[in-house]
C-alpha positions as CSV (number, residue, x, y, z in Angstrom):
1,X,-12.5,-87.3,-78.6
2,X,-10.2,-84.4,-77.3
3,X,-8.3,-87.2,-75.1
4,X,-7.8,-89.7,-77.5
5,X,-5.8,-87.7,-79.4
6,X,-4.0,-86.1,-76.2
7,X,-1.2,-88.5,-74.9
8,X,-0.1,-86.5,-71.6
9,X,2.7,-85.4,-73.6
10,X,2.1,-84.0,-77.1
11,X,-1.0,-84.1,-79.6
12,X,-1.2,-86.5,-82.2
13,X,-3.2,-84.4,-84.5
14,X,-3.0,-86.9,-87.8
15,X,-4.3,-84.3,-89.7
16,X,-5.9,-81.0,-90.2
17,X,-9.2,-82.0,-88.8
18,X,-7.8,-83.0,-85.8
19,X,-5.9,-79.8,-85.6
20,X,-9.3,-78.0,-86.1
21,X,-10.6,-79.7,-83.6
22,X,-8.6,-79.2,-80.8
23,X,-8.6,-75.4,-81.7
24,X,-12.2,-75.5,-81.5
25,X,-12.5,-76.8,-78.1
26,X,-9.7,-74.8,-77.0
27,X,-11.6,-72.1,-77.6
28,X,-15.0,-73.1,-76.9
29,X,-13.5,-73.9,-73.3
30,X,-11.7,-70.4,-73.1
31,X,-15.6,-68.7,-74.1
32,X,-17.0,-70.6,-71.7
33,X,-15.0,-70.2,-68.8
34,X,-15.0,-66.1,-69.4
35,X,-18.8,-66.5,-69.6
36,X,-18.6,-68.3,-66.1
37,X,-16.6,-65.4,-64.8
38,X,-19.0,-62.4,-66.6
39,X,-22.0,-63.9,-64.8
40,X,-20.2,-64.5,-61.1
41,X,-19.3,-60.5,-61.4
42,X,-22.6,-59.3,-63.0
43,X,-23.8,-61.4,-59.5
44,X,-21.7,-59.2,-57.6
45,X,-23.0,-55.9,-58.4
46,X,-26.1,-57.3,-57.3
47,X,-24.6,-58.2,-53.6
48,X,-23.3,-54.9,-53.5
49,X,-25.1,-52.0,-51.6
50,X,-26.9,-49.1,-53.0
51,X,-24.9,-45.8,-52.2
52,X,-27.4,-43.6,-50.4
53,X,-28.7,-40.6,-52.4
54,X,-27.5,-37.2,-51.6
55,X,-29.6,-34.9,-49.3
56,X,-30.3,-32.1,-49.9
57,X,-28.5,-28.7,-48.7
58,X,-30.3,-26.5,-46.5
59,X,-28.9,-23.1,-47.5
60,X,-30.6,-21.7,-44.2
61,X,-28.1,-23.5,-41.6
62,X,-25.2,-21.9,-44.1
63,X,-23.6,-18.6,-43.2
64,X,-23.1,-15.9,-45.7
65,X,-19.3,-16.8,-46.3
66,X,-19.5,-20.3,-46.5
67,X,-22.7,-20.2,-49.4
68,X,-20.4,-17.7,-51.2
69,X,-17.8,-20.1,-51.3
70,X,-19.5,-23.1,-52.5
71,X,-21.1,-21.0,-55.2
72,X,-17.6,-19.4,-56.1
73,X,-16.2,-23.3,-56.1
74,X,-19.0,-24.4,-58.1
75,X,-18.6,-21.6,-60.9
76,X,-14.4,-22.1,-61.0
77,X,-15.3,-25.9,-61.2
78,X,-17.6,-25.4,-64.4
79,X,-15.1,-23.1,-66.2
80,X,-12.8,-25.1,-65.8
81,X,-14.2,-28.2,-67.2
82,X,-16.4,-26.5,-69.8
83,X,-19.2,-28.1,-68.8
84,X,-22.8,-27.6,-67.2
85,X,-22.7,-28.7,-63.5
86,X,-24.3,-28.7,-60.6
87,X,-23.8,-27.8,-57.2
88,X,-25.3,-30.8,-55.0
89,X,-23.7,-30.9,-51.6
90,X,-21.4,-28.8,-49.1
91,X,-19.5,-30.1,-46.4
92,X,-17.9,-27.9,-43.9
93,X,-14.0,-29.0,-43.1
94,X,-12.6,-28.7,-40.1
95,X,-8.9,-28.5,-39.2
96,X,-9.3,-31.5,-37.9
97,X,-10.9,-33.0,-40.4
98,X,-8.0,-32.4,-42.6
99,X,-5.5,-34.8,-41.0
C-alpha cells in the first residue's frame, strides 16, 4: 500500500488517511529499525569479557611508607568527595612506569 501511493518522486497522499498512513509506517519502520540496533548492542555486552575482580592487598609485602600513603590518599580522596570509600588496591609506580 505504502508504494502505490509513492511514485519515485513525490507522494500522492489524496487525503488525510493517506497522510496518516504514510506517517504511521514511517514511524513504525524508524521503531523498528532502533529495536534491531538495541538488541545487536545488548548482544555485544554479552561478547564482551568479564573484567577480572580485584585481588586483594597484602599489607604484609608493603613497607611502613608506602601503607601510610595509601591510607593518607584514601582519607584526602573521601574528604574530598564527601563520600564513604574504600580503599581496594595499591600499585607501586616506578619512574619508569610514569613515561
Amino acid at each position: 500500500m505504502f508504494l502505490a501511493i509513492y511514485d519515485g518522486e513525490n507522494f500522492n497522499a489524496a487525503n488525510f488517511s493517506d497522510a496518516l498512513l504514510i506517517t504511521l509506517f514511517s514511524m513504525l519502520l524508524v521503531f523498528l529499525i532502533l529495536a534491531l540496533l538495541m538488541f545487536i548492542i545488548s548482544l555485544l555486552n554479552y561478547a564482551r569479557p568479564a573484567k577480572p575482580a580485584p585481588k586483594e592487598m597484602n599489607w604484609e609485602e608493603l613497607d611502613e611508607d608506602a601503607r601510610v600513603a595509601a591510607l593518607v590518599a584514601t582519607v584526602d580522596y573521601a574528604e574530598e568527595t564527601k563520600q564513604d570509600v574504600r580503599l581496594v588496591s595499591v600499585k607501586k609506580i616506578t619512574k619508569e612506569g610514569r613515561k
